[in-house]
N, C-alpha and C positions, 0 to 999 in steps of 0.2 A: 353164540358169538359169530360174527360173522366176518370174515374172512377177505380182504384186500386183495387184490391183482396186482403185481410189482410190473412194473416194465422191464418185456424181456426183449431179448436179439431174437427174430424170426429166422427160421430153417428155409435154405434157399430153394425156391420156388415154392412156398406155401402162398398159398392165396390169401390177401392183404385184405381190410376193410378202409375205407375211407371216409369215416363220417366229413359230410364239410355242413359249413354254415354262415349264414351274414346278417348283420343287424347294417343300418344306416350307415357308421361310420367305421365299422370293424369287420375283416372276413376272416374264415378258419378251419383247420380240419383238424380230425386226431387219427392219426393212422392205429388198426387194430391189429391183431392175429385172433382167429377162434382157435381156442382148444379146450375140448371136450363141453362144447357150449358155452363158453366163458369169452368173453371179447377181452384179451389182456393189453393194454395200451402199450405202442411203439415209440410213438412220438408224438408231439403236436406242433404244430405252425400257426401261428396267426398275423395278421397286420392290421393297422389303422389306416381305413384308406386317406388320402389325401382330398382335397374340396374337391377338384374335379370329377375323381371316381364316387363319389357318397351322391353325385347326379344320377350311376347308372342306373337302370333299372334291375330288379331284383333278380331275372336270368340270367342277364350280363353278368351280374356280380358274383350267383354260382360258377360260372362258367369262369371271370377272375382267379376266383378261390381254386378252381381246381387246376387251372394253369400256374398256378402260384405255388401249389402243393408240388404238381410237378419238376417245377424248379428247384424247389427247396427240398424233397424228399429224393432227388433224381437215382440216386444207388438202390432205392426200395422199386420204384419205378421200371429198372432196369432188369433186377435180378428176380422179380415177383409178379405175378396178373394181379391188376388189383381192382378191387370192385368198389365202385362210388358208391355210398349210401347220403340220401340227404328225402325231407320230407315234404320235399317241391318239386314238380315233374318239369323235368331241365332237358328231357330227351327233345321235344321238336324243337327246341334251340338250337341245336349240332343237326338236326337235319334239315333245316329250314332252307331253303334255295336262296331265298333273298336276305342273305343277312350284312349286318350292315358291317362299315369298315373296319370299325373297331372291334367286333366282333373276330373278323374273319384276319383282323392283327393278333 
C-alpha cells in the first residue's frame, strides 16, 4: 500500500524546493519541503502565459516562472532559502552580461 504526502505548513527557515516548469503556453512551479527524503508538497502556482510571452524563448520563460513563483509564493520566499530545481540549465542566463531588456525587467 503505498502511502500519499498531504500538504503540510513548513517549519521556518527549513530549506524550500522549487520545482518550476514551462511548456509553450503555460509556466509553473510546486514548492516542496524534504522530510526524511520524502518531498511533501507546499504549494503550487501556475499561469497561462499570454501571445506575447509564448514568443519567449525557453530560458526566458524559466526565468518568468521563477519571478512569478516569487511573487506569488513571497511569505515562503521571505521566511525560507529555497533552492530551484528544474531540468534545464537556466544558470548562464542570470549570469550573462549581455542580457536583454526584458530579461533584466
Amino acid at each position: 500500500m503505498e502511502i500519499l504526502p498531504t500538504i503540510t505548513a513548513p517549519v521556518k527557515g527549513e530549506i524550500l524546493l522549487l520545482h518550476v516548469a514551462t511548456s509553450f503556453d503555460e509556466i509553473g512551479a510546486m514548492l516542496f519541503a524534504e522530510k526524511r527524503t520524502v518531498q511533501i508538497p507546499i504549494y503550487f502556482v501556475s499561469k497561462i502565459l499570454p501571445e506575447v510571452e509564448r514568443s519567449y524563448e525557453e530560458s526566458d520563460r524559466l526565468i518568468l516562472v521563477v519571478v512569478y513563483a516569487t511573487r506569488s509564493l513571497r511569505r515562503y520566499f521571505k521566511d525560507h532559502p529555497i533552492r530551484i530545481l528544474t531540468d534545464k540549465p537556466v544558470e548562464w542566463a542570470f549570469l550573462k552580461p549581455n542580457r536583454s531588456q526584458r530579461m533584466v525587467k
